[in-house]
C-alpha positions in Angstrom: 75.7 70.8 -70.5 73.2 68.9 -72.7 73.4 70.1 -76.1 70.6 70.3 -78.8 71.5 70.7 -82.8 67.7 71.9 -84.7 67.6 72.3 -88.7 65.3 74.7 -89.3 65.3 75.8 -85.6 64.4 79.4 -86.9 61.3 78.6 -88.5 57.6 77.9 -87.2 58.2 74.8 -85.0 61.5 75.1 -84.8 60.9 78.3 -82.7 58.8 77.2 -80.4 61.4 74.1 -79.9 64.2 76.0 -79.1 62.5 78.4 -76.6 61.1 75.0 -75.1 64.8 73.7 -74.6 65.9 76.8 -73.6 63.9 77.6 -70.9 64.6 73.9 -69.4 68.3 75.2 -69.7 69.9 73.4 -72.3 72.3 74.5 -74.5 70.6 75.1 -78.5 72.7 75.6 -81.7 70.3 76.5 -84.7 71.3 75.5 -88.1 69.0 77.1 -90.7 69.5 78.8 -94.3 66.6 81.7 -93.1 64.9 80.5 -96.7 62.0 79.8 -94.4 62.9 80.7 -91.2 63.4 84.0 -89.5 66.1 85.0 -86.8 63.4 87.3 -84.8 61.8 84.5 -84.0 64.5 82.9 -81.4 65.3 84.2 -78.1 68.2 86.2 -77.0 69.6 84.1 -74.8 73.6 83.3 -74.0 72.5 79.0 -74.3 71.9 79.4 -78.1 74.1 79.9 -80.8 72.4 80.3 -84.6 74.6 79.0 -87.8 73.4 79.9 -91.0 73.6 77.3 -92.9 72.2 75.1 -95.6 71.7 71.4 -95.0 72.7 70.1 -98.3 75.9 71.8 -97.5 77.2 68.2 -96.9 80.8 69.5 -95.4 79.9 73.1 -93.3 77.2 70.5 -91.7 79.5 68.0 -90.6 82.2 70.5 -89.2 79.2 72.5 -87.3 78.5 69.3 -85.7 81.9 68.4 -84.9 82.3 71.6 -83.5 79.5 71.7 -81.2 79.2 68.1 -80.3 75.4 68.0 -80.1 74.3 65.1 -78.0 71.0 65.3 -79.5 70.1 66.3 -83.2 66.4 67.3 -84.5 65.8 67.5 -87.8 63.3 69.9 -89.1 64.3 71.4 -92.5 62.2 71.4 -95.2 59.8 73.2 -97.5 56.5 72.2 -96.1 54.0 74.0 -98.0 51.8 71.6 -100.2 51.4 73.8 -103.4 55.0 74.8 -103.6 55.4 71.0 -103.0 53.8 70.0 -106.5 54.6 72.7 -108.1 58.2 72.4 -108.0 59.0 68.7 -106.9 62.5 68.8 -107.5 63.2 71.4 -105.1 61.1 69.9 -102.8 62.7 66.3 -102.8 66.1 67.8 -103.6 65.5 69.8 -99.3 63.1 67.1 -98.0 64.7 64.0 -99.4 68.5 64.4 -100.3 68.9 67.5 -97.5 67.7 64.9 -95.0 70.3 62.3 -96.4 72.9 65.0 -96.0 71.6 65.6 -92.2 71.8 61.9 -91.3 75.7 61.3 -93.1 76.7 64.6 -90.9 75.3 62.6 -88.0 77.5 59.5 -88.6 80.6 58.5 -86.9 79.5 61.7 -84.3 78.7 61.1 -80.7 75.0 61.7 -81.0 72.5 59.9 -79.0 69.5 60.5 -80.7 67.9 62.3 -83.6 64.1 63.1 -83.9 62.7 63.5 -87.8 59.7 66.0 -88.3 58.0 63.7 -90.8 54.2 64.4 -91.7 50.8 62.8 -91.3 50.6 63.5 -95.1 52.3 59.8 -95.5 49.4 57.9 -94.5 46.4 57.5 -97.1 42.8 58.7 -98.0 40.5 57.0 -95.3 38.1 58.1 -93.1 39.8 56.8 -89.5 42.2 57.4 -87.5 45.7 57.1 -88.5 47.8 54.7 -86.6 51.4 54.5 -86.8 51.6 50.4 -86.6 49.2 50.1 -89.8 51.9 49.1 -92.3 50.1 50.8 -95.0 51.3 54.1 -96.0 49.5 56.1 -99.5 50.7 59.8 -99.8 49.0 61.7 -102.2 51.2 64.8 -103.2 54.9 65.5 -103.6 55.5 66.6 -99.9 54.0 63.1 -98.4 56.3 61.0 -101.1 59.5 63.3 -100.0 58.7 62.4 -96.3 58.1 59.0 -96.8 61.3 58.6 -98.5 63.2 60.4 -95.6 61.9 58.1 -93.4 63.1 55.0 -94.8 66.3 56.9 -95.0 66.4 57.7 -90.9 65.3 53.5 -90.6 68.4 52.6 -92.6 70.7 55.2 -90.6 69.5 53.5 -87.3 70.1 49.8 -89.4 73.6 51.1 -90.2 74.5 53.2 -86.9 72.7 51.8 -84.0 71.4 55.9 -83.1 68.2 55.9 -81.5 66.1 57.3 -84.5 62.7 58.3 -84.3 60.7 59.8 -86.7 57.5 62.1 -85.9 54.8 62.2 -87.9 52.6 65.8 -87.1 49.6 66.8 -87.7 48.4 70.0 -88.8 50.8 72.4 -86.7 48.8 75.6 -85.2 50.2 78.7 -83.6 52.2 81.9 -84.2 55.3 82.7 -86.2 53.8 80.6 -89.2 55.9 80.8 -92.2 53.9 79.4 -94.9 50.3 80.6 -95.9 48.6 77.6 -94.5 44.6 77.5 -94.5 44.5 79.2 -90.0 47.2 82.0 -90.8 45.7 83.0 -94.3 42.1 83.6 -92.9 43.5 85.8 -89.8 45.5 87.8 -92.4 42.5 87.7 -94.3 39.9 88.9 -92.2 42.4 91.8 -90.8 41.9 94.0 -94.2 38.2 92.5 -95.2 34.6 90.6 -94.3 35.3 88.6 -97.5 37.8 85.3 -96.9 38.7 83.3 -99.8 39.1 79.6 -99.1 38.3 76.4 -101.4 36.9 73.3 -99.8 34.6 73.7 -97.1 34.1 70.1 -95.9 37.5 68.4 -95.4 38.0 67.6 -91.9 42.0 68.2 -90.0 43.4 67.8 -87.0 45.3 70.6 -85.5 47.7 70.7 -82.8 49.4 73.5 -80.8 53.1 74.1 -82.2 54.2 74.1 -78.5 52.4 70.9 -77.7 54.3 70.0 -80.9 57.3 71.0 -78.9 57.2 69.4 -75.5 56.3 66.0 -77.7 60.3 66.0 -79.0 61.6 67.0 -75.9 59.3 64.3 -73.8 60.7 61.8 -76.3 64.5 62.8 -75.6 64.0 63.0 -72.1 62.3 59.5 -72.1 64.1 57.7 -74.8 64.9 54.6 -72.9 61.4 54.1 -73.3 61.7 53.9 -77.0 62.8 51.5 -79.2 65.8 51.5 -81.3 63.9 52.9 -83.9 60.4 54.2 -83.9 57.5 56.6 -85.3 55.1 58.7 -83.6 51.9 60.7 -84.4 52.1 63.7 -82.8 48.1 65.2 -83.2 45.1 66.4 -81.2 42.8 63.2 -82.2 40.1 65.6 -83.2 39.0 66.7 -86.6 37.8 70.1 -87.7 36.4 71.2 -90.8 37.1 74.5 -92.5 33.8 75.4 -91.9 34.1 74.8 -88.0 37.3 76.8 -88.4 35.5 80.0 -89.8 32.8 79.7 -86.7 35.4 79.9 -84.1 37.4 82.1 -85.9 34.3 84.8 -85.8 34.1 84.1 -81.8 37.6 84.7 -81.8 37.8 88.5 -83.8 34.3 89.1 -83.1 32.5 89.6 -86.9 30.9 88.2 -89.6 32.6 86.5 -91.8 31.7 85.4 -96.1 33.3 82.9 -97.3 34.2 83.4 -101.4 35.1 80.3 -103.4 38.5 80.4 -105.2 39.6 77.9 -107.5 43.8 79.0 -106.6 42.9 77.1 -102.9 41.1 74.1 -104.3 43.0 70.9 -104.5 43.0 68.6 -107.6 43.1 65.5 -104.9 41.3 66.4 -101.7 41.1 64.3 -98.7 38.1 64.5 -96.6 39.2 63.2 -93.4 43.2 63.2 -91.3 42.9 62.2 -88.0 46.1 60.7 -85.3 45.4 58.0 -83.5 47.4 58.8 -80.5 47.3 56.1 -78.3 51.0 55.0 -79.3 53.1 57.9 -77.8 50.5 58.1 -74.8 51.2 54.8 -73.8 55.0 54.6 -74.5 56.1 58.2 -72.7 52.8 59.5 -71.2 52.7 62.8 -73.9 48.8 64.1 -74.9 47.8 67.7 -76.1 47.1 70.4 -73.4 46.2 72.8 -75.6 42.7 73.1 -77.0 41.8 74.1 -80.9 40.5 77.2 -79.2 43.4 78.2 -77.4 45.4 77.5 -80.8 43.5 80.0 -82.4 43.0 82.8 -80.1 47.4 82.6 -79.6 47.7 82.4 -83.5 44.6 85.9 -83.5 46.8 87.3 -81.0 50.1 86.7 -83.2 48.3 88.3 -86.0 46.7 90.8 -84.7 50.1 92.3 -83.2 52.0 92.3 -86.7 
């Protein structure tokens, strides 16, 4: 039986990753401290098996693996909300940067065939295009994008040193239920629940949001086709569409049915802003044949629907 090892397999993308291997019947060990992550959110089933663990706990790591033998290792750990980000950077490189490290040395001298990185579109730069993976230059602007960045050099010099097929993902803005951070789609649904009155800061900037199980079936597609891939690679995994927050708020209305005011708050408004993140998706259509199914719309009314039952 194929085996899969996730960190952070119980939180919001992790989730929907281990019911996607699950229900193409392979076997799933979840290792995940539950900082971020919740237990609810897996599936009973007799193919998974959930450590609690941390992944800067260098040793329990390295005997979980050896235990279980994963043939395949995703790595999704981290603290990925922006504002907790900057304001405390050292916990946020000390699990992004150095808890990566610690993931790849427990991945050494281990019969693993692959390991897939959930890196970030928040490495690439201010610009108003798409962002390609082959454009060699790179321009985060906040403590989460420089933590990423760093990790992936670190998964490029474990391939360099190993010979593991490593490849890193870099998503887009993730959409869809069992969010655990109070991202800018789940705070206006929790919002609107208890009031008319949403407040949100920008207006204008422009993302591009993707369905967490679109996210999903984009790592397995990438295991399942990995002869196709280099030795080691990176892939945007997006929609190729932009929204703005204000295009957000009008299909959010659709969506709940009422009228909603938007109330500026200075707590939401970014010192830096960037008006425009877009994928350029072409790469990882090309190379395994993976695009989004899900619309923006169909995001939304499954995240409503999430909500709305809570």
């Amino acid at each position: 039986m194929i085996k899969f090892l996730i960190t952070g397999g119980a939180g919001f993308i992790g989730s929907s990753l281990v019911k996607k291997l699950i229900e193409n019947d392979y076997e799933v060990i979840v290792y995940d401290n539950l900082t971020y992550g919740n237990k609810q959110f897996l599936p009973d089933s007799k193919s998974l098996v959930f450590i609690e663990g941390d992944i800067n706990d260098s040793e329990y790591l390295k005997k979980t693996i050896v235990k279980y033998s994963p043939n395949y290792v995703y790595h999704l750990a981290a603290i990925h909300f922006i504002p907790d980000c900057n304001s405390n950077p050292k916990k946020a490189l000390n699990i992004n940067t150095i808890g990566t490290e610690s993931v790849l040395n427990a991945c050494k001298n281990n019969k693993i065939e692959q390991i897939i990185f959930s890196s970030t579109a928040a490495v690439y730069p201010i610009n108003n295009f798409p962002n390609s993976e082959d454009d060699t230059i790179v321009g985060p602007i906040d403590i989460y994008g420089l933590s990423k960045l760093f990790s992936e050099m670190l998964v490029k010099k474990f391939y360099n040193e190993t010979g593991i097929q490593s490849v890193v993902l870099r998503l887009f803005n993730a959409v869809g239920p069992r969010e655990t951070n109070p991202h800018i789609i789940p705070h206006i649904f929790q919002s609107a629940k208890s009031s008319n009155l949403i407040p949100l800061g920008n207006l204008k900037p422009k993302r591009d949001y993707i369905h967490v199980d679109d996210i999903a079936r984009a790592f397995l597609n990438l295991t399942i086709k990995h002869e196709k891939i280099k030795g080691f690679d990176i892939f945007n995994v997006g929609s190729g569409k932009e929204y703005s927050v204000n295009d957000l708020i009008k299909m959010i209305q659709n969506i709940i049915g009422k009228k909603l005011t938007v109330q500026k708050s200075d707590d939401r408004v970014r010192k830096l802003e960037r008006m425009h993140l877009v994928s350029d998706i072409s790469k990882i259509k090309k190379v395994i044949g993976w695009e989004p199914k899900i619309t923006l719309d169909k995001a939304l009314l499954d995240t409503y629907n999430y909500y709305n039952g809570l």
